[in-house]
N, C-alpha and C positions, 0 to 999 in steps of 0.2 A: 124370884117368884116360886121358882118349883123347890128351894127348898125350906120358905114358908109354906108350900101347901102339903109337904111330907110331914110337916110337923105338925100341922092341922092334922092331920087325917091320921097320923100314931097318939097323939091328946086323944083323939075321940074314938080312939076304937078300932079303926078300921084296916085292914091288912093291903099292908102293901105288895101289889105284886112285884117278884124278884125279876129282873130282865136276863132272858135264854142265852144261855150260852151259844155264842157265833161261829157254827162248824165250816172250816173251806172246804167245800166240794170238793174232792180230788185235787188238796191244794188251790192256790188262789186260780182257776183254772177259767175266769174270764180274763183275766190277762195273762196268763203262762201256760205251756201244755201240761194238760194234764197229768197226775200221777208220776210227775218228774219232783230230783230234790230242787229245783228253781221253782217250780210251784210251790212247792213245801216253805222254802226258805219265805220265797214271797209274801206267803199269808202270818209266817209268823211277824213278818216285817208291818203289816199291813193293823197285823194287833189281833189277828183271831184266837179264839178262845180255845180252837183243837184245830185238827188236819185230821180230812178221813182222806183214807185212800183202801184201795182193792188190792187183794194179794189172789197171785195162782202159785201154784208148786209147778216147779220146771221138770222136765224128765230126769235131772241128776240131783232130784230134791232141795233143791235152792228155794228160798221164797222170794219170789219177784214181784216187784208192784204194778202193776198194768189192770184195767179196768176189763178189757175185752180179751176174751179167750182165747185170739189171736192177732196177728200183727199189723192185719191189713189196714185198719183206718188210721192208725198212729206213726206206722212206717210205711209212707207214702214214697212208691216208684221201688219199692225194696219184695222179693220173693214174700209172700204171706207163708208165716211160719205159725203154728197153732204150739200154745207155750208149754202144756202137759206134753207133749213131746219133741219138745227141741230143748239143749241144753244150754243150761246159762248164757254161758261164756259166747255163743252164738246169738244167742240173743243180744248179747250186752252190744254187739257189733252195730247193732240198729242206732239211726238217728230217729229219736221219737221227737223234735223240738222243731225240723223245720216246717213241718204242718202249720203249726201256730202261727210262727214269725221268724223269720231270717236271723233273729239277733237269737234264738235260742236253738242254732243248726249245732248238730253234736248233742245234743240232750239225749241221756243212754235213760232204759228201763232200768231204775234199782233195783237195787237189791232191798229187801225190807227192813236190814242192817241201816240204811245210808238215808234214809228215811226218819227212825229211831234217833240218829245220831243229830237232827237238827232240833230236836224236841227241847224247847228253852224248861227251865225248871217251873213246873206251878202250872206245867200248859198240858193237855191230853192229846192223843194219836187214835181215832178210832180207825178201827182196822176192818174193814168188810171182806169177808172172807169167800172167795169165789169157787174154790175150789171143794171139793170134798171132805169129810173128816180125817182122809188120809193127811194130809197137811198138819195137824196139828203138832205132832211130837217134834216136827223140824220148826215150827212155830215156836214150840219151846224152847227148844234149844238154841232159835238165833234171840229169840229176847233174854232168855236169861244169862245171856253173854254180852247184855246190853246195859246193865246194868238198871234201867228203865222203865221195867216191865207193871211197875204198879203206876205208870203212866199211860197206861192202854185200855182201849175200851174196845169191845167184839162186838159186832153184827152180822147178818146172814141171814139172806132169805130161807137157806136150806134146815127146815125144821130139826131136824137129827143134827145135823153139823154145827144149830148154835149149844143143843140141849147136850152133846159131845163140846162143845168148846167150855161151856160153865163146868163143865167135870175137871175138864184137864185147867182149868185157869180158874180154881173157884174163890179168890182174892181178888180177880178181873168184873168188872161190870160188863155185861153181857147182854144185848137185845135182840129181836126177833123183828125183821124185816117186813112188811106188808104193806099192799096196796090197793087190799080187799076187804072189805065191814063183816063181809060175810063170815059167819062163824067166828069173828074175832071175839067174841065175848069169850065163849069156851077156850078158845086160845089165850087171853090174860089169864082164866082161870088156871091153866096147864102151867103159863110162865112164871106165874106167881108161885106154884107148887115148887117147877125145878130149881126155885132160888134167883130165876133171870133177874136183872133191875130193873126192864120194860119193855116198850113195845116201840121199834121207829115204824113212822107211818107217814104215808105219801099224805099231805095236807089235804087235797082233796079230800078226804073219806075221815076226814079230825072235828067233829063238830063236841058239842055239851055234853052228849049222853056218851060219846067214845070216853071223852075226858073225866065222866061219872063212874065209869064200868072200869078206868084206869085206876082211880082212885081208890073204887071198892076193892080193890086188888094188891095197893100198897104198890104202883108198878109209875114208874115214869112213863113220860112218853119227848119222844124223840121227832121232828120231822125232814122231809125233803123234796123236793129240789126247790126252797123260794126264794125270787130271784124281784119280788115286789112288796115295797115294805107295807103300803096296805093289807096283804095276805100275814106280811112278817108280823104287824101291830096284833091280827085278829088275835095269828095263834099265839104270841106274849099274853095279851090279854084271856086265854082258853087256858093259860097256865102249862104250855108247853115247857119240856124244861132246855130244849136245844134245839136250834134252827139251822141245818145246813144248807148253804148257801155257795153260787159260786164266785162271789162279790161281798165277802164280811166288812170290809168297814165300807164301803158305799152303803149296802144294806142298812147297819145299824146308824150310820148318820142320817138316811130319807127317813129310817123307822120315828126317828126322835125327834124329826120338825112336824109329823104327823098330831 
């Protein structure tokens, strides 16, 4: 049936919409801890379409993948170490997996190398970047020893740090973080100028005229965290181009019986 009514609907005119690419939250991270390579591997296993995860710069300029700016909620019963000033290899000592579940005790913070390294070919890594623009030139340096790096995509609430990361990576797609309406217009206008690809944006604040003011702009749009495929169908149908989620193939199996 649905592929007689695809072919009805391309006879008569009418544009099909394309279905969003399926981003894993931090890795598939309603069933693996987060921002580990078991979540990584997970979502690729599961069939998502990219892995985002978070990076901070350590004090011996390592990039690590960890979400929160220190250690306390992920290395539970362990000293709380704040990651801009502890170094790696101290770091690396952390169990970040038995928070989740028992079967993933020993789960270390990566390194943003070990990450990279699971990336199946044809699949993307968005990379959120938590730290500063100091970060960047060790950002370079560990991807382009990766061989992989035009498989990465940048985001970042930090205005300067993504409008600095399109500089240093301007082959990379690059978006602008937000979970505010406010003044976003003038901010697609800015995005569009530095070359960025778009705008990710918390679904809440995603309606017709955001998606009008994206368009007038030549600018994708990105969203997050939806976790209900009602919300998931809206914005496919609003022409969202990528839905991160912390459930990709649950998600886009409820999205499709809708």
């Amino acid at each position: 049936m649905k592929t007689y009514m695809t072919i009805l609907l391309a006879f008569f005119g009418f544009e099909l919409l394309a279905q969003p690419a399926f981003i894993a939250h931090r890795g598939a991270s309603y069933l693996a801890p987060e921002n580990t390579v078991a979540a990584a591997r997970l979502a690729w296993e599961l069939g998502a379409d990219a892995v985002e995860v978070d990076v901070f710069l350590t004090k011996d300029n390592r990039v690590m993948v960890i979400h929160d700016k220190d250690t306390k909620r992920t290395a539970l019963g362990k000293k709380n170490m704040t990651i801009s000033s502890t170094p790696s290899l101290v770091l690396k000592e952390l169990d970040v997996g038995s928070w989740k579940n028992s079967e993933y005790k020993g789960e270390k913070i990566p390194f943003l190398s070990e990450i990279v390294e699971t990336v199946p070919e044809g699949k993307e890594l968005v990379v959120e970047i938590k730290s500063d623009s100091e970060i960047l030139p060790h950002l370079l340096r560990s991807l382009q020893k990766s061989g992989k790096q035009d498989q990465v995509v940048f985001i970042s609430f930090g205005w300067d740090t993504i409008l600095d990361t399109k500089k240093e990576f301007p082959d990379n797609k690059c978006y602008w973080l937000s979970s505010s309406k406010g003044g976003l217009e003038a901010k697609m206008e800015q995005a569009a100028e530095a070359g960025l690809a778009g705008v990710n944006l918390n679904y809440k604040i995603i309606d017709r005229e955001v998606m009008e003011m994206a368009k007038a702009n030549n600018l994708e749009v990105l969203t997050w965290t939806v976790n209900d495929p009602a919300i998931a169908k809206q914005m496919a149908e609003l022409g969202v181009k990528g839905i991160t989620t912390d459930r990709p193939k649950w998600l886009k199996e409820e999205m499709d019986k809708l």
